[in-house]
ZALO-289161 format. One record per residue (C-alpha): residue number from 1; residue in one letter; x negated, y negated, z. Coordinates in nm, 2 decimals, always signed. Example, Ala and Ser with C-alpha at 12.3 -4.5 7.8 and 13.67 -1.06 7.14 Angstrom:
<recs>
+-----+------+--------+--------+--------+
!  nr ! rest !      x !      y !      z !
+-----+------+--------+--------+--------+
!   1 !    A !  -1.23 !  +0.45 !  +0.78 !
!   2 !    S !  -1.37 !  +0.11 !  +0.71 !
+-----+------+--------+--------+--------+
</recs>
This chain:
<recs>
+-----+------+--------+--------+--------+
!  nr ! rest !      x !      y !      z !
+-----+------+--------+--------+--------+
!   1 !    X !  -4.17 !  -0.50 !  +0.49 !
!   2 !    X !  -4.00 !  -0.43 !  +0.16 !
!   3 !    X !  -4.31 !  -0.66 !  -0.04 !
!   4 !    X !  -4.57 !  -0.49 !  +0.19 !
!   5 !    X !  -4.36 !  -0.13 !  +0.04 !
!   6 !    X !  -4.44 !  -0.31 !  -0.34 !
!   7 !    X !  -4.75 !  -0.34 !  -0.31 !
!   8 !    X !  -4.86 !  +0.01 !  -0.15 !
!   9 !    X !  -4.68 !  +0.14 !  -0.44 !
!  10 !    X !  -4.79 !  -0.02 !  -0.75 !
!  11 !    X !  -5.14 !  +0.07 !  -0.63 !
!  12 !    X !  -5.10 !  +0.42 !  -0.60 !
!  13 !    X !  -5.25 !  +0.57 !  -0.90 !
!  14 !    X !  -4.98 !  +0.84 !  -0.94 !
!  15 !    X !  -4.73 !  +0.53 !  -1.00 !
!  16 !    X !  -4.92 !  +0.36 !  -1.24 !
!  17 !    X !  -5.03 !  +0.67 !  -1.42 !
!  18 !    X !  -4.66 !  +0.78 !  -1.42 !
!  19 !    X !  -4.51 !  +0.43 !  -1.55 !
!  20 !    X !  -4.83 !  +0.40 !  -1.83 !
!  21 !    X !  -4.79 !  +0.68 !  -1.98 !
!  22 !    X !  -4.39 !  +0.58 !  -2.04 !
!  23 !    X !  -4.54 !  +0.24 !  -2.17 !
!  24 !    X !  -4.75 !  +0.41 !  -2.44 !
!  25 !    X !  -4.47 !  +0.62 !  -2.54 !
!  26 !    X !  -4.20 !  +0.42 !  -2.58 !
!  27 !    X !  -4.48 !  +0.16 !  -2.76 !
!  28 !    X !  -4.59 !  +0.46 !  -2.98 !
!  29 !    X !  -4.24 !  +0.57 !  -3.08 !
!  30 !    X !  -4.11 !  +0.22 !  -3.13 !
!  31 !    X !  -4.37 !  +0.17 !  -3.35 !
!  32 !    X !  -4.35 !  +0.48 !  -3.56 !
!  33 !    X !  -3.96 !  +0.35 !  -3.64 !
!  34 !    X !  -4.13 !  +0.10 !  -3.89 !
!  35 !    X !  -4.03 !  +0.19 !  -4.22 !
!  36 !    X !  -4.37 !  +0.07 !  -4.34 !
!  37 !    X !  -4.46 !  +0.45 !  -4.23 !
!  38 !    X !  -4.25 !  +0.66 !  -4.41 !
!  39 !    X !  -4.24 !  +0.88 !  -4.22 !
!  40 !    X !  -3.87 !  +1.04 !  -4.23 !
!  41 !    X !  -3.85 !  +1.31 !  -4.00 !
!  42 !    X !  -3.56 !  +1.33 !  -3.70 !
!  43 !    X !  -3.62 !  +1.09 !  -3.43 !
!  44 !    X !  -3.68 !  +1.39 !  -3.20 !
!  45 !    X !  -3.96 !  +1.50 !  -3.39 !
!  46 !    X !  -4.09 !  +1.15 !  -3.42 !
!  47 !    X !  -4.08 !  +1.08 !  -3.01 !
!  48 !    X !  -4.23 !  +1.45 !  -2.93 !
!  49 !    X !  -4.53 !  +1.41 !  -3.18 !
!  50 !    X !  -4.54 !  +1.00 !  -2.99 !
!  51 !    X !  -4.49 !  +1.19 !  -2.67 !
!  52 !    X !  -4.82 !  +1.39 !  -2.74 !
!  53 !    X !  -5.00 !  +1.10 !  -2.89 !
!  54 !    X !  -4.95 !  +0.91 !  -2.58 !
!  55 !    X !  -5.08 !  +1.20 !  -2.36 !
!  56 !    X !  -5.43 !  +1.16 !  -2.57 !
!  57 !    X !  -5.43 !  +0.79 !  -2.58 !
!  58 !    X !  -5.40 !  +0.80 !  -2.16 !
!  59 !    X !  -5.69 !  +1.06 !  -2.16 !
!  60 !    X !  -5.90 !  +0.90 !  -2.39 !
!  61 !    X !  -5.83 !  +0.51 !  -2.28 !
!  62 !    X !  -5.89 !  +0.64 !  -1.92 !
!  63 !    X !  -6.26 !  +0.81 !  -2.03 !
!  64 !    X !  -6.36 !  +0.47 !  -2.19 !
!  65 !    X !  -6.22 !  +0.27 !  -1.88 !
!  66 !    X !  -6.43 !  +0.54 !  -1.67 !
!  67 !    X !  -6.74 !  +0.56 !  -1.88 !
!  68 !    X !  -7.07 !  +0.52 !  -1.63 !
!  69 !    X !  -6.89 !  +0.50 !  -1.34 !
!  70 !    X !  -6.69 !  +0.79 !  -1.28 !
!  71 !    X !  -6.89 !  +1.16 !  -1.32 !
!  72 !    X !  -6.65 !  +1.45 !  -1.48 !
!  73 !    X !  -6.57 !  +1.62 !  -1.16 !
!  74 !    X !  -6.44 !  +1.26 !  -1.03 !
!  75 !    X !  -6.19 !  +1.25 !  -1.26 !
!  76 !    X !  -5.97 !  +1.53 !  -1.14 !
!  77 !    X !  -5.73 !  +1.33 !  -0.99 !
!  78 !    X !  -5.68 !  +1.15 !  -1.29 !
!  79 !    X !  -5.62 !  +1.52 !  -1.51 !
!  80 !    X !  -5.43 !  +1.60 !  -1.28 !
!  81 !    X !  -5.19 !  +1.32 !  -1.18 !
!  82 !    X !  -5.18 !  +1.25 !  -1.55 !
!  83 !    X !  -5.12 !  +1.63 !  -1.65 !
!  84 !    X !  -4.82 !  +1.61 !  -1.39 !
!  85 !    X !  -4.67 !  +1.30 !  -1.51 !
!  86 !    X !  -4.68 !  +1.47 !  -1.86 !
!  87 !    X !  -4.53 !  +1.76 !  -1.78 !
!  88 !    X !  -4.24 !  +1.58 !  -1.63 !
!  89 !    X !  -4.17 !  +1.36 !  -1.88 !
!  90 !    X !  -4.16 !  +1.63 !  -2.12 !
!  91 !    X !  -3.95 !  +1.87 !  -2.01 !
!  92 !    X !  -3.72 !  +1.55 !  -1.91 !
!  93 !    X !  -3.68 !  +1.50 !  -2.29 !
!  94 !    X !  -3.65 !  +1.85 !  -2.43 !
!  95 !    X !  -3.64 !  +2.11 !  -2.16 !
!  96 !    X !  -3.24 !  +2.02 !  -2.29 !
!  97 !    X !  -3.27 !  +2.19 !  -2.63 !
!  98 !    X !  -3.50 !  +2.45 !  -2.52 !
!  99 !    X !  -3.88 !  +2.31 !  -2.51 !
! 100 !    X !  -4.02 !  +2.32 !  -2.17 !
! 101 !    X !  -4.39 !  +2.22 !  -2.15 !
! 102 !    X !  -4.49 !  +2.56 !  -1.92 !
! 103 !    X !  -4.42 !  +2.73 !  -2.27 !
! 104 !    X !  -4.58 !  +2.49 !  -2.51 !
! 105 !    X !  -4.94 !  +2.40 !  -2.26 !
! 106 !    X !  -5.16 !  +2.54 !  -2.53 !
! 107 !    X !  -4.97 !  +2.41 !  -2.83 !
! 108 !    X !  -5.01 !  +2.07 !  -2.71 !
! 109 !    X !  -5.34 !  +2.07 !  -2.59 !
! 110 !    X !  -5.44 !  +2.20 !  -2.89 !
! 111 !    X !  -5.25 !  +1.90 !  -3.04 !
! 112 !    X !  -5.46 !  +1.67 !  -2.79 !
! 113 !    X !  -5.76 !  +1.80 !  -2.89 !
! 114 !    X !  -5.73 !  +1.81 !  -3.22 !
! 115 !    X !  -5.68 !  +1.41 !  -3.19 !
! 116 !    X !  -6.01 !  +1.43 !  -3.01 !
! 117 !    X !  -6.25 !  +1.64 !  -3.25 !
! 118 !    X !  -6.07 !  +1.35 !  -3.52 !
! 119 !    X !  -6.19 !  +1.08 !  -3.29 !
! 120 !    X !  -6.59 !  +1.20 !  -3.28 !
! 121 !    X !  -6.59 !  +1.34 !  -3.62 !
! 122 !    X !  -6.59 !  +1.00 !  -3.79 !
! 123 !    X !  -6.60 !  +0.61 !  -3.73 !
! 124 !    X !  -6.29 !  +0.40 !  -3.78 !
! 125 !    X !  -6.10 !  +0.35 !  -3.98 !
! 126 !    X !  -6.16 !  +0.71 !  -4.09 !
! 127 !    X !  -6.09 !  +0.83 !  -3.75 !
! 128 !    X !  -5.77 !  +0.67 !  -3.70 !
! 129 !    X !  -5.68 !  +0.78 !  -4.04 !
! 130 !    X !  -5.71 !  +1.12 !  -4.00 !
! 131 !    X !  -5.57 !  +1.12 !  -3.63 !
! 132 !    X !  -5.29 !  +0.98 !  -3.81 !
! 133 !    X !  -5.21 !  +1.25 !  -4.07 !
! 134 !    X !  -5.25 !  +1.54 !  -3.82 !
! 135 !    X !  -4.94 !  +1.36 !  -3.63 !
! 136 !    X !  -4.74 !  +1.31 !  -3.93 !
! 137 !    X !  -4.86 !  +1.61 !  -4.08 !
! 138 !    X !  -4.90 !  +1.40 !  -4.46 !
! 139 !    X !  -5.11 !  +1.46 !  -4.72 !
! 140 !    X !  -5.46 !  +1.23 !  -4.67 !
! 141 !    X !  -5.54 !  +0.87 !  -4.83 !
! 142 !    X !  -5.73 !  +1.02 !  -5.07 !
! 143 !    X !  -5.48 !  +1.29 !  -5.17 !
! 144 !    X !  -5.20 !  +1.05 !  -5.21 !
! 145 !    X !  -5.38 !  +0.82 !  -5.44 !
! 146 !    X !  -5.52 !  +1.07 !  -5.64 !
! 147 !    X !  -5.13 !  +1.16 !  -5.67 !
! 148 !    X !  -5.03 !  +0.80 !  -5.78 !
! 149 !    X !  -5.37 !  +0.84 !  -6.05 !
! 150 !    X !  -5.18 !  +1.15 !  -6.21 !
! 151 !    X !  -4.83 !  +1.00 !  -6.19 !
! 152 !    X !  -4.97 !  +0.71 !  -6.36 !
! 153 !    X !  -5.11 !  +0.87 !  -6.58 !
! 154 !    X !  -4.79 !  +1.06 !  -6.71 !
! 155 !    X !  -4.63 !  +0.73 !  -6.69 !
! 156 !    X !  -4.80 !  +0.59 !  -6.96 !
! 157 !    X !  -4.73 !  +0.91 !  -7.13 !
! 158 !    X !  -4.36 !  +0.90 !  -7.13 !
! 159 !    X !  -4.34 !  +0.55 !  -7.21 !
! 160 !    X !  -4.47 !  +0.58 !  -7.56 !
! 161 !    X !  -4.21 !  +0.88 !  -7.59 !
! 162 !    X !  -3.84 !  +0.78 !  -7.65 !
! 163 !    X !  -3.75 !  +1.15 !  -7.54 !
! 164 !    X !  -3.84 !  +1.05 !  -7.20 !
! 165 !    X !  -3.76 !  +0.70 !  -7.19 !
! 166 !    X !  -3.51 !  +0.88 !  -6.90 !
! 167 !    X !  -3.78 !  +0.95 !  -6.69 !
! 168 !    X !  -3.96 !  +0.66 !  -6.64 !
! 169 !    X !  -3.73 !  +0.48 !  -6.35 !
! 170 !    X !  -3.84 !  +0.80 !  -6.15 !
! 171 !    X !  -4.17 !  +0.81 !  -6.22 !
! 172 !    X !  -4.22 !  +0.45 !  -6.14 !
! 173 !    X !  -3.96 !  +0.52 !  -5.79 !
! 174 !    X !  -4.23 !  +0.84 !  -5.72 !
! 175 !    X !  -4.55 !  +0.59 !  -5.78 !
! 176 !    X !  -4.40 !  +0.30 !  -5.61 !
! 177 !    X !  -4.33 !  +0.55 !  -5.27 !
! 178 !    X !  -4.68 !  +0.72 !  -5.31 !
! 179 !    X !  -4.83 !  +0.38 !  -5.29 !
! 180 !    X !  -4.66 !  +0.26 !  -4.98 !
! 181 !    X !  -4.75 !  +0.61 !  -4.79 !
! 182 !    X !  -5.08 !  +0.54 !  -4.89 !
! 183 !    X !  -5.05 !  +0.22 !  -4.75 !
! 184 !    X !  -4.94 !  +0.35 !  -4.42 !
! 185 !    X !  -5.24 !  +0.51 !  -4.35 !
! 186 !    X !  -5.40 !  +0.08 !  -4.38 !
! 187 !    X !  -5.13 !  +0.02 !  -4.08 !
! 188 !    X !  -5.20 !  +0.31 !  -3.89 !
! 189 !    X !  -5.57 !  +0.20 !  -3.86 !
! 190 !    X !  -5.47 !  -0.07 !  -3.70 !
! 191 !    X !  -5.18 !  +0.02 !  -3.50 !
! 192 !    X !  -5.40 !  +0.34 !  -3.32 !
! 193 !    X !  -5.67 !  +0.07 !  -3.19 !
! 194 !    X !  -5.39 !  -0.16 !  -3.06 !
! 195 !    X !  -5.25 !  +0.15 !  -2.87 !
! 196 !    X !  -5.58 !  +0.23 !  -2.71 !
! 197 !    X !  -5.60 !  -0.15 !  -2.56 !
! 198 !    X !  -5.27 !  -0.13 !  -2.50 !
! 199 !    X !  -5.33 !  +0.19 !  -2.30 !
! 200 !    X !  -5.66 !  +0.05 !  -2.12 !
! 201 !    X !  -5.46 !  -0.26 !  -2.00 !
! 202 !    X !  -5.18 !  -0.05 !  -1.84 !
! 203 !    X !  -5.45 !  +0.17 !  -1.71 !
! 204 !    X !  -5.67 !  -0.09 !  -1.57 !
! 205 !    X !  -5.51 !  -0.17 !  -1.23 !
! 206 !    X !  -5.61 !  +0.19 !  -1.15 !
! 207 !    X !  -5.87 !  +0.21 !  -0.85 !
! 208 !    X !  -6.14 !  +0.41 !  -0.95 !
! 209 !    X !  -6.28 !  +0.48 !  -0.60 !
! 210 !    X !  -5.91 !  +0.61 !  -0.55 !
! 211 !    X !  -5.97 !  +0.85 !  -0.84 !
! 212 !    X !  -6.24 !  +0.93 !  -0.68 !
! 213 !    X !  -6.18 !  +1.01 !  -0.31 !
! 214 !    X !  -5.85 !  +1.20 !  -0.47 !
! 215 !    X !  -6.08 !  +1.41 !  -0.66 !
! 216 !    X !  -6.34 !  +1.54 !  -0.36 !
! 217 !    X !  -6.02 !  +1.64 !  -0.21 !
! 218 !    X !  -5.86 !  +1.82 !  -0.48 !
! 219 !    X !  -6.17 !  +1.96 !  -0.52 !
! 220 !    X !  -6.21 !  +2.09 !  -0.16 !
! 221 !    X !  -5.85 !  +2.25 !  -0.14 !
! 222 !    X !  -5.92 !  +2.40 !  -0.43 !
! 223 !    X !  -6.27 !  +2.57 !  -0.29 !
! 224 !    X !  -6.00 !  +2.67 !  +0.03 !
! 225 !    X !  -5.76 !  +2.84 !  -0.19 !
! 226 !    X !  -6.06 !  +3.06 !  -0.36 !
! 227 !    X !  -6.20 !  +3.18 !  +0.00 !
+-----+------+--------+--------+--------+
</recs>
């Protein structure tokens, strides 16, 4: 009876929505600890900005998943159950030190959909790149090498000038740490892919004709409540 209890559960979309979006956001902030990243801010920053990363890798993974087989208004259930599980899980974390998702909604959809307009408006790696600089909030690629260029430059300056023969260990510190955030942006374009397949295979066990049926119903109560 107990195995029979399993089974029912783990197929119940809600359940596996619930316990994949906790996969991608534990995955996402694990990975974002790397020190390849740079990126220094508070672990509480890092996990909320993972926490909405994950939201629009389960929206996005679950569209490609659903592509050609599930129409928009079939995938309410999935919004829905998703949007719930999100909600949750937020105010889990940091309804404690104040943040409670009813009050940020339109922040972080905003957030969402800013990951969204970065996905269509170029091809990878581009996209992921700039996906990744609107959750770390850094300068671009572009911007930091152009940095390490002009530091360079005044490197070689300096050197020739016994004056500021002082300088140069923090010069070469301040190229040597613009280079390796501009290198980040090379592991971010592969660590965003490996999220979205990572995403897709926890999403996969999902029943789509349960998505479906879910959504007519949702649907229907929602036509009741408007009469």
């Amino acid at each position: 009876m107990k195995l029979f209890s399993r089974n029912k559960e783990t197929s119940d979309p809600a359940v596996i929505i619930q316990n994949s979006l906790s996969a991608v956001v534990n995955r996402i902030s694990e990975s974002f600890e790397d020190e390849k990243y740079h990126w220094t801010k508070p672990w509480g920053v890092k996990r909320f900005e993972s926490m909405v990363l994950a939201k629009f890798m389960m929206d996005y993974s679950f569209n490609g998943l659903a592509d050609d087989k599930l129409k928009d208004d079939e995938k309410i259930a999935f919004i829905t159950l998703c949007s719930s599980s999100f909600s949750k899980l937020f105010n889990d974390e940091f309804s404690q030190i104040g943040l409670n998702f009813e009050d940020m909604q339109e922040e972080l959809q905003q957030k969402i959909d800013a990951y969204f307009d970065a996905r269509r408006g170029s091809k990878p790696p581009l996209c992921w790149h700039s996906i990744y600089q609107l959750v770390t909030r850094s300068k671009s690629k572009e911007e930091l090498e152009e940095d390490v260029k002009k530091k360079t430059a005044g490197l070689e300056l300096i050197k020739g000038n016994e004056n500021f023969a002082g300088m140069v260990p923090q010069y070469e510190s301040q190229i040597r740490m613009l280079k390796e955030k501009a290198g980040a942006f090379e592991s971010a374009e592969m660590m965003l892919p490996h999220m979205v397949r990572f995403t897709k295979d926890k999403l996969r066990p999902i029943n789509l004709k349960k998505i479906k049926a879910l959504s007519k119903k949702l649907a229907k109560k929602d036509k009741g409540k408007k009469k």
